[in-house]
C-alpha positions as CSV (number, residue, x, y, z in Angstrom):
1,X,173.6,8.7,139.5
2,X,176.3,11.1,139.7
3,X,179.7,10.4,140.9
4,X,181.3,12.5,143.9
5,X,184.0,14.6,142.7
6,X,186.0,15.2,146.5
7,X,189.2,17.2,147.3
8,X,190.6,16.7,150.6
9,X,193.7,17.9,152.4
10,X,195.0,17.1,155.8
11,X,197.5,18.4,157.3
12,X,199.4,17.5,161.2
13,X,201.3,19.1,163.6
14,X,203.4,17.7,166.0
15,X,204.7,18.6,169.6
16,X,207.7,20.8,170.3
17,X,210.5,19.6,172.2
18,X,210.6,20.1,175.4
19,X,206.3,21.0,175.5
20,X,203.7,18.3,176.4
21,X,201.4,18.4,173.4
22,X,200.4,20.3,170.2
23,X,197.0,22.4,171.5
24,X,194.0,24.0,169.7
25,X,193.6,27.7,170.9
26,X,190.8,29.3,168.3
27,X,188.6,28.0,165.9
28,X,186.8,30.0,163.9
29,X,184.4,29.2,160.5
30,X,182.6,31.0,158.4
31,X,180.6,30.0,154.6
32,X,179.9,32.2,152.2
33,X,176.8,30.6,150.5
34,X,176.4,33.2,147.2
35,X,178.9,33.5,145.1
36,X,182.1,35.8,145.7
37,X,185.4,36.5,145.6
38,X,186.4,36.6,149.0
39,X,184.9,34.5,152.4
40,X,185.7,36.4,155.6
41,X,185.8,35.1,159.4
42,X,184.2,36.4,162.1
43,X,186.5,38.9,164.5
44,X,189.0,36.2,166.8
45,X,191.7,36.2,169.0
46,X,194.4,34.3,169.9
47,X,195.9,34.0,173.7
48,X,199.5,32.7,173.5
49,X,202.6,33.7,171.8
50,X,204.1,31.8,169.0
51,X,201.2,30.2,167.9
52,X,200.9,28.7,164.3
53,X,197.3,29.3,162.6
54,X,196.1,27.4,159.7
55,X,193.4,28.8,156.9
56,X,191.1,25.6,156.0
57,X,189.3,26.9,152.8
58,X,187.2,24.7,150.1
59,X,184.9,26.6,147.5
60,X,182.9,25.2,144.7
61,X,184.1,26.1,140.7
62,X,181.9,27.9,138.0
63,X,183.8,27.9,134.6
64,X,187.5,28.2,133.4
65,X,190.5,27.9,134.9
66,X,189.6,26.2,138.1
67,X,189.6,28.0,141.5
68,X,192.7,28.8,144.0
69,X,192.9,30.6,146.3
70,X,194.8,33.5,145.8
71,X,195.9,34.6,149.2
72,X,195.2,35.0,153.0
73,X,194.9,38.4,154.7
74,X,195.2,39.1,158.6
75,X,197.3,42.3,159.3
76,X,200.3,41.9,160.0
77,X,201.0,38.2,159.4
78,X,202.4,36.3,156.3
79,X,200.5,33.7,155.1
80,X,201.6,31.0,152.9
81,X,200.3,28.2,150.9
82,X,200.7,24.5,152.3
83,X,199.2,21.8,149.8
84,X,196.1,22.9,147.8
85,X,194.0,19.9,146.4
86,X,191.8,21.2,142.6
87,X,192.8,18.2,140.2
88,X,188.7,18.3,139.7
89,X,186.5,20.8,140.4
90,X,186.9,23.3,143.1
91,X,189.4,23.6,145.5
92,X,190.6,22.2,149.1
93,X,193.4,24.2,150.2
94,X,195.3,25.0,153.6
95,X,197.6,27.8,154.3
96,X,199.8,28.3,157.3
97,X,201.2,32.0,159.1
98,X,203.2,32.2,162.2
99,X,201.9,34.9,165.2
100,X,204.7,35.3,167.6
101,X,202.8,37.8,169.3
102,X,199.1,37.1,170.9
103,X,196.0,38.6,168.4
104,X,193.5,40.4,169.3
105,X,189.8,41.2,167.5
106,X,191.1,39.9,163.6
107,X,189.6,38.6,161.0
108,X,190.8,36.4,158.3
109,X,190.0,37.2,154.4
110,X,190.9,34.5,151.5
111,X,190.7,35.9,148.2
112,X,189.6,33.4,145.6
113,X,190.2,33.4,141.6
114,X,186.4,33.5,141.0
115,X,183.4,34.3,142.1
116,X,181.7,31.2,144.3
117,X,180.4,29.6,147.3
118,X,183.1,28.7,149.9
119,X,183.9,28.1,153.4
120,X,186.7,29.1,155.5
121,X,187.9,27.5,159.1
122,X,190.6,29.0,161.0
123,X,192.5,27.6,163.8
124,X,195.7,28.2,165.9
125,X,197.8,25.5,167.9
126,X,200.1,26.3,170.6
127,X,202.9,23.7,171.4
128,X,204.1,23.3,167.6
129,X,207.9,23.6,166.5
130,X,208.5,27.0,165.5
131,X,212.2,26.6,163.5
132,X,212.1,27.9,160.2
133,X,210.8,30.5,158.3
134,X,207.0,31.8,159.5
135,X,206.3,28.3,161.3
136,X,207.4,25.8,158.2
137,X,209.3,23.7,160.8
138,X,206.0,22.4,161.9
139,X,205.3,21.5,158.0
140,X,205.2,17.9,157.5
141,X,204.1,15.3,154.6
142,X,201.3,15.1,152.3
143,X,199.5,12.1,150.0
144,X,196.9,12.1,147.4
145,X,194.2,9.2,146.7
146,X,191.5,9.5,144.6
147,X,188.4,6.8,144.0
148,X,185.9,6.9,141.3
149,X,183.7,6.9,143.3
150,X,184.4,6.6,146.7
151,X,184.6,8.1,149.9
152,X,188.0,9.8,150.8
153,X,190.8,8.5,152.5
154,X,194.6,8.7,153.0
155,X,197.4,7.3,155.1
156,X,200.1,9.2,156.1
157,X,203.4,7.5,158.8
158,X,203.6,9.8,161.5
159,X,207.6,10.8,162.0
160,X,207.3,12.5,165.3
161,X,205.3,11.5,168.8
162,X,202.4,13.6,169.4
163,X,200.8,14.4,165.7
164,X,197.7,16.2,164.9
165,X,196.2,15.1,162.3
166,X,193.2,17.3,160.4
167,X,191.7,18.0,157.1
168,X,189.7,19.8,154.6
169,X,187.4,18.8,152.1
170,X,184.7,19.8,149.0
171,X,182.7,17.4,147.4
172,X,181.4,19.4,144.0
173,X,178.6,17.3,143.3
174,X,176.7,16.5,146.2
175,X,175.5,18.4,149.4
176,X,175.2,15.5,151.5
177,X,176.9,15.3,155.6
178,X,180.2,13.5,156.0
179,X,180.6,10.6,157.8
180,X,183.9,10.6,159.5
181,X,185.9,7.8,160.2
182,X,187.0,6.3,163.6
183,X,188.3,7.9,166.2
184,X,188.0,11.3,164.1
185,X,185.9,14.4,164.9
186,X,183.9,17.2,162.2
187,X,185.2,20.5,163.0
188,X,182.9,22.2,160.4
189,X,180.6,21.6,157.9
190,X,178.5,23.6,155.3
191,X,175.8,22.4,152.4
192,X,175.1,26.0,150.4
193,X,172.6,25.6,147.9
194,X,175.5,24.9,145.1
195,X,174.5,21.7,146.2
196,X,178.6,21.5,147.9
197,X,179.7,20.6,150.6
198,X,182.5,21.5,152.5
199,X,184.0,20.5,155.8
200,X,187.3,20.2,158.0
201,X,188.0,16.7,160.1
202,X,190.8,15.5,162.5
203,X,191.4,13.2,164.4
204,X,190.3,13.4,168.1
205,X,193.7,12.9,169.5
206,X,197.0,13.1,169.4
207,X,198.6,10.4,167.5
208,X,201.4,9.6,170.3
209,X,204.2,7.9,169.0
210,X,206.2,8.3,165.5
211,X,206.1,5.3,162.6
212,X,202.1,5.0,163.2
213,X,200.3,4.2,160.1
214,X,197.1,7.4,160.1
215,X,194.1,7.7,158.0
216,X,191.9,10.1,157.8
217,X,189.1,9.2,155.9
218,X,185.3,9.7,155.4
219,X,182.7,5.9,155.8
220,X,180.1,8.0,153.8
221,X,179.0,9.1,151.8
222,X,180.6,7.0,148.8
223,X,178.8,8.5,145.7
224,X,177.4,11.8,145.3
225,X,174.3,13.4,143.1
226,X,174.4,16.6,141.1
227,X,171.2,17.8,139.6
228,X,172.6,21.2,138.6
229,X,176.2,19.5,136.8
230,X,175.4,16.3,134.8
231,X,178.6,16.8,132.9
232,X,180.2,15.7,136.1
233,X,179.4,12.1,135.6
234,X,182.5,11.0,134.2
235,X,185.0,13.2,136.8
236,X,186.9,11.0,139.4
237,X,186.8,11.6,143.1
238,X,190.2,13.2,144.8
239,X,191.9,13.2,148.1
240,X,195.0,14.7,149.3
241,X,196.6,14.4,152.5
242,X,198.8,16.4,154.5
243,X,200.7,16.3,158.0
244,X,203.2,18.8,159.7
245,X,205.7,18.2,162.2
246,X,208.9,19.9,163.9
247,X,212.0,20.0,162.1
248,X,211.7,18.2,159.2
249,X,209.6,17.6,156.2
250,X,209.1,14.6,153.8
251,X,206.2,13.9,151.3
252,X,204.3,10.9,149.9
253,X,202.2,11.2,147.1
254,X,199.8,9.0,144.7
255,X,197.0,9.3,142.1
């Protein structure tokens, strides 16, 4: 048996002064199951002003230099990487962009370094601190774990009341469903026949006070099986999270 090789990263937002909570507006996901460079969403729109979207992407790796993502496209917005997770194979990456204005009818492109299965989920928040430079106020903390094997998991401190907490994942070796931990909720998921999977969690709720102790983390599964990449056996599992919240920004890190 195989080990999992996972990339995760989570990211959270927290509330604006003087606004009652951080809210989801959109979501939108779509999975490009045969290779490519590029995975596109659907057309969306947005319905508030000021609102910070995020660009979940995970893709699977073929040869080389591993994969990134090389940028987001949307017109008229800048987009701009936030953590990206591809110590193993494949990537888990999140990038952020700032729409003061509402959008109508757009769709998001990333552009990968190769050509390969991958899935995108987009999503905007209203109620997020919008100091700084295209929405980086509301960029927080990240950590890395890794297990080998294991099933992922990081804990972050939350440093502002109010947190949103989510993530993004790709397990390279094994097309099985997550099992999200407590309290948490799959956003997406997609199993192509690279025999992948890649998916976006959070946590159901706000977090609502500063200081707490936050995981998010996946109960199964713990190993993985690759038919298609025995020279996986010996590569360690990796997880990386993420948070964001007004103001300020601090970061944790192991491996």
């Amino acid at each position: 048996m195989l080990r999992a090789i996972l990339l995760v990263a989570v990211i959270s937002l927290a509330v604006k002064p003087a606004i009652a909570q951080v809210a989801i507006d959109s979501t939108v996901s779509a999975d490009q199951g045969t290779a490519s460079t590029t995975v596109e969403t659907a057309p969306f729109s947005t319905h508030a002003v000021n609102e910070l979207l995020l660009a979940f992407v995970s893709s699977d790796y073929v040869s080389g230099a591993n994969t990134t993502v090389m940028g987001i496209s949307v017109g008229g917005l800048t987009w701009a990487l936030v953590q990206r997770t591809n110590v193993q194979s494949g990537t888990a990456e999140i990038w952020k962009a700032f729409a003061p204005a509402a959008l109508t009818s757009v769709t998001v492109t990333a552009t990968l370094s190769q050509s390969v299965a991958a899935s995108i989920t987009v999503m905007s928040f209203t109620g997020v601190d919008t100091s700084g430079t295209n929405g980086s106020g509301a960029i927080g903390a990240l950590g890395t774990g890794n297990a080998n094997p294991g099933a992922p998991t990081a804990s972050l401190i939350t440093t502002r009341n109010g947190s949103l907490v989510l993530g993004v994942g790709s397990d390279w070796d094994s097309a099985i469903g997550r099992t999200v931990g407590l309290n948490q909720t799959l956003v997406h998921q997609f199993l192509p026949a690279a025999q992948d999977t890649y998916w976006v969690q959070m946590q159901s709720s706000a977090i609502p006070l500063s200081g707490a102790s936050v995981a998010i983390n996946d109960t199964a599964p713990t190993t993985g099986r690759s038919w298609r990449r025995p020279e996986a056996a010996d590569r360690r599992s990796v997880f990386q999270a993420r948070w964001a919240r007004p103001h300020s920004e601090r970061e944790l890190s192991w491996r």
